[in-house]
C-alpha positions as CSV (number, residue, x, y, z in Angstrom):
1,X,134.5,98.0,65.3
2,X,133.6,94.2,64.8
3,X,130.9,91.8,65.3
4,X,127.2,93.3,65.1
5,X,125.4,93.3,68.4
6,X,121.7,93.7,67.2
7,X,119.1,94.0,69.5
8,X,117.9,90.6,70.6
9,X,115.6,92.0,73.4
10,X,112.1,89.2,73.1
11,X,109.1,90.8,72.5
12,X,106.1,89.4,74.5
13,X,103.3,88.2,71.7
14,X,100.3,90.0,72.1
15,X,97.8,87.5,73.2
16,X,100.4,87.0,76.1
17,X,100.8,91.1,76.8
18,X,97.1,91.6,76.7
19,X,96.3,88.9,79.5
20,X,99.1,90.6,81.7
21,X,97.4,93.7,81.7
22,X,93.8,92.3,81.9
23,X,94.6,90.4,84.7
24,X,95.8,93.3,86.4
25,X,92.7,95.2,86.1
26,X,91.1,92.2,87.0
27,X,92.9,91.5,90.2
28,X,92.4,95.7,91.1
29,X,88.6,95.2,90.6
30,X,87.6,92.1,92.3
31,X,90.0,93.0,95.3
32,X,88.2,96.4,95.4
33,X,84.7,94.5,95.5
34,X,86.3,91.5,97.8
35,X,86.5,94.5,100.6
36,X,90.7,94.3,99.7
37,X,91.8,97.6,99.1
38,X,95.3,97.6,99.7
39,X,95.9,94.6,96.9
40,X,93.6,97.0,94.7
41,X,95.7,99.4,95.0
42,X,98.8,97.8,94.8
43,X,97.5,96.2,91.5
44,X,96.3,99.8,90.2
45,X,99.4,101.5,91.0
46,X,101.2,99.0,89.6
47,X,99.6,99.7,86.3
48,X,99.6,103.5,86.7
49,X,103.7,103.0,87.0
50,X,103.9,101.0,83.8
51,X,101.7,103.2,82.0
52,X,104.1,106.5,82.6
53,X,106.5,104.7,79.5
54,X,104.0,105.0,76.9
55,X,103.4,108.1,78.0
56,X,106.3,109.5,78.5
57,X,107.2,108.1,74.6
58,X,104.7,110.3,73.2
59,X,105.6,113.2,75.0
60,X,109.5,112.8,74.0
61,X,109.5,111.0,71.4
62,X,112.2,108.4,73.2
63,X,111.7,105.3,72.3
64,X,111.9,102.5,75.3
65,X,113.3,98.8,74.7
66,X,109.9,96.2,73.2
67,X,107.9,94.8,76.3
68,X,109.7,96.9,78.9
69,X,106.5,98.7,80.4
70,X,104.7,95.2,80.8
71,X,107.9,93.8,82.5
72,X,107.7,97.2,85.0
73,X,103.7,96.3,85.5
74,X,105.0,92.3,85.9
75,X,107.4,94.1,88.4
76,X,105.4,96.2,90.3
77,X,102.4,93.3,90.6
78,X,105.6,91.3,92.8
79,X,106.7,93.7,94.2
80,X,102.9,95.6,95.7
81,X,100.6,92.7,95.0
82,X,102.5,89.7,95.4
83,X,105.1,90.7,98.3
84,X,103.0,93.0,100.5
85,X,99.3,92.5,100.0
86,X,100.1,88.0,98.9
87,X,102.6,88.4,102.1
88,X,105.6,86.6,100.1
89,X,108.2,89.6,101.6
90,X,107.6,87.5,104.9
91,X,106.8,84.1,103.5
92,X,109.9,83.8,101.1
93,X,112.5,85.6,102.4
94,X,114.7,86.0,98.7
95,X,111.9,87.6,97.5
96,X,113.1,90.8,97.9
97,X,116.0,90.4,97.4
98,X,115.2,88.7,94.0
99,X,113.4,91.9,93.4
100,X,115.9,94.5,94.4
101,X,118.7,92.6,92.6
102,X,116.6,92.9,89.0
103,X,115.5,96.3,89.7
104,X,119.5,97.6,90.2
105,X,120.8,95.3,87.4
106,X,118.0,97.4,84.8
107,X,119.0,100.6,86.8
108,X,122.7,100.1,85.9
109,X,122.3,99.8,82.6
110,X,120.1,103.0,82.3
111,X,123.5,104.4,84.4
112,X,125.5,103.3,80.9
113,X,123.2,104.4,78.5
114,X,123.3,108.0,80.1
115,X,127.0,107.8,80.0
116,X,126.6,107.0,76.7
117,X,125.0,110.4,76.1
118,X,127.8,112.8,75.6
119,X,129.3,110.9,72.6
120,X,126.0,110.0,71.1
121,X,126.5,106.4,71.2
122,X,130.3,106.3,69.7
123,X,132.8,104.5,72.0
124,X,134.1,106.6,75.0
125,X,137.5,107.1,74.8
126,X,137.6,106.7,78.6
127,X,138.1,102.7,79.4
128,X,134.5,100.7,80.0
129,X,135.5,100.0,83.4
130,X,134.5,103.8,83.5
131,X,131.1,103.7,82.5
132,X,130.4,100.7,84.5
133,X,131.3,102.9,87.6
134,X,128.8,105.5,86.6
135,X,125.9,102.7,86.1
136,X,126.6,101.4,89.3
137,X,126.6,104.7,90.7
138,X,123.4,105.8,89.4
139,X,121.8,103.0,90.7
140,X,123.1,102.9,94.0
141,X,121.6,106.5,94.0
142,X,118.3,105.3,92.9
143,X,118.2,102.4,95.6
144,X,119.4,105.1,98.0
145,X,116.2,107.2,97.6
146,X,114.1,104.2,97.7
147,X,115.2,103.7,101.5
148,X,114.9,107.3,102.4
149,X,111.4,107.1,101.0
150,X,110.7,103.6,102.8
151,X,112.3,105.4,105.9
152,X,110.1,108.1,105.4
153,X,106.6,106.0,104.3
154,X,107.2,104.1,107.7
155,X,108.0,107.5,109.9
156,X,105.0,109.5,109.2
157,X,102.5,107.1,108.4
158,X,103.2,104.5,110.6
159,X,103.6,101.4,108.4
160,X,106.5,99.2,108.6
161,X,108.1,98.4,104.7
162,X,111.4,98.7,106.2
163,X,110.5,95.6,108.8
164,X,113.6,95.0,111.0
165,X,114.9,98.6,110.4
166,X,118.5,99.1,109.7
167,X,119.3,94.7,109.4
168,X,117.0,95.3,106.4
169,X,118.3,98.2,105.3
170,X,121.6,97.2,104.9
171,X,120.5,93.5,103.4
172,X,119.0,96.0,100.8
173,X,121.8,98.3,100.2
174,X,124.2,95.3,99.5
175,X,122.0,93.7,97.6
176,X,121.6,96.7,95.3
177,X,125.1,97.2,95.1
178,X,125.9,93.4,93.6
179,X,122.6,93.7,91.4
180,X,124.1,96.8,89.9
181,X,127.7,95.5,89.5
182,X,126.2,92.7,87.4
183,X,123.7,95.3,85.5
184,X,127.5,96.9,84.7
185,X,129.3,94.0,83.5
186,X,126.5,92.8,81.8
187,X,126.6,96.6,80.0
188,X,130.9,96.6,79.9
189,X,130.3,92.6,78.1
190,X,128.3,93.3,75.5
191,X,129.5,96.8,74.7
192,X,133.2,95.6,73.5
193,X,132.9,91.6,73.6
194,X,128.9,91.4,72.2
195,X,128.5,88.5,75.0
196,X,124.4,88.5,75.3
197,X,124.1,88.5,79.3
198,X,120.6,88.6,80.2
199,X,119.1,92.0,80.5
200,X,121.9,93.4,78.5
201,X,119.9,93.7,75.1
202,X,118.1,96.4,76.7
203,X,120.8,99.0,76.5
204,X,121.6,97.9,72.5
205,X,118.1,98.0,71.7
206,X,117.6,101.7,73.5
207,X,119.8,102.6,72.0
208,X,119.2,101.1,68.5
209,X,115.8,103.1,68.8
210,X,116.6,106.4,69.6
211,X,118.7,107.7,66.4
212,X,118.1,111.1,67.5
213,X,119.8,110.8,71.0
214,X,122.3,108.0,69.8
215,X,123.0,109.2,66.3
216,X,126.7,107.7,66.3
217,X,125.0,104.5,67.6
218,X,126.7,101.6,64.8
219,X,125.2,98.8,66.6
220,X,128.7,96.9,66.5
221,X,130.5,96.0,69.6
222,X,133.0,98.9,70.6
223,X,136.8,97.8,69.6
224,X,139.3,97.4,72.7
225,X,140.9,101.1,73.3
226,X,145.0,100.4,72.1
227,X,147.4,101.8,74.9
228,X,149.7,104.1,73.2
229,X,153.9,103.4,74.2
230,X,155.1,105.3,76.4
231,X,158.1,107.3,74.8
């Protein structure tokens, strides 16, 4: 093992945080009192979502990566408030697919970090290319549900989040699929090259900040595995 790969993962100032989160209160109230319910809700649920990291921190004890639930409520706010009450899935048609590209790339790297698990943190002795499978795989299975649930959303209560059916589908699906292929090289990169790739610091820092899941964690780059001759 080499070069150091310390968690470089920007922390948000506070000032900046706290007007995030107050302005999505804001927006849930005064769309409430506006006679706006759907943008009320989207903005409360959004909140609700980003609050289950906290929470779910002081029930286990893991520790997520700095300013990750206020980029999930920055996330949601897009995605519910922004793209179906503010009308931008329709209006800017990458916006969507802007959103389902970020959400696969994060989901990849969880995928890693998972695989990660059974040797605490230490370098696989199975080749990265490995572990980049199962990231992309575990995100593709996450994006999966999400359409069965949109299928499902649409078929009993009417709505219509999947829009042109199976054209949007499918735009989702591929999507996905290239947002979770760069999610894994951006994993595979930093791992055994230390090349910073945006949104890669959030696997280091995960799991720089959980000694008790990641204890063989040495947060240096993982050295290339040497092929042994053939006799």
């Amino acid at each position: 093992m080499t070069q150091a790969t310390d968690p470089d993962t920007p922390r948000l100032p506070r000032p900046l945080r706290s007007a995030i989160w107050g302005s999505a209160a804001l927006l849930a109230g005064l769309s409430l009192l506006a006679g706006h319910p759907l943008v009320a809700l989207g903005a409360a649920g959004a909140m609700a979502l980003a609050a289950l990291l906290p929470l779910y921190t002081r029930v286990s004890g893991i520790v997520m990566p700095r300013g990750l639930a206020t980029g999930i409520l920055v996330y949601c706010l897009c995605a519910f408030g922004l793209g179906e009450a503010g009308g931008l899935y329709a209006a800017v048609p990458v916006w969507d697919m802007a959103l389902h590209f970020v959400a696969s790339a994060v989901l990849a790297l969880a995928g890693v970090a998972l695989a990660l698990l059974p040797t605490a943190g230490a370098a696989p002795r199975t080749a990265g290319w490995i572990l980049g499978l199962l990231g992309v795989g575990f995100a593709a299975l996450v994006g999966a549900c999400w359409e069965l649930f949109e299928f499902s959303i649409d078929a009993i209560f009417g709505t219509n989040a999947q829009r042109s059916g199976l054209p949007d589908t499918m735009g989702d699906v591929a999507v996905n699929i290239m947002g979770a292929s760069y999610g894994a090289l951006a994993a595979q990169r930093r791992l055994w090259r230390g090349t910073r790739l945006p949104l890669s610091g959030l696997l280091v820092e995960f799991c720089a900040r959980n000694e008790i899941i990641y204890g063989a964690w040495s947060g240096r780059r993982f050295a290339p595995r040497i092929r042994k001759p053939r006799p």
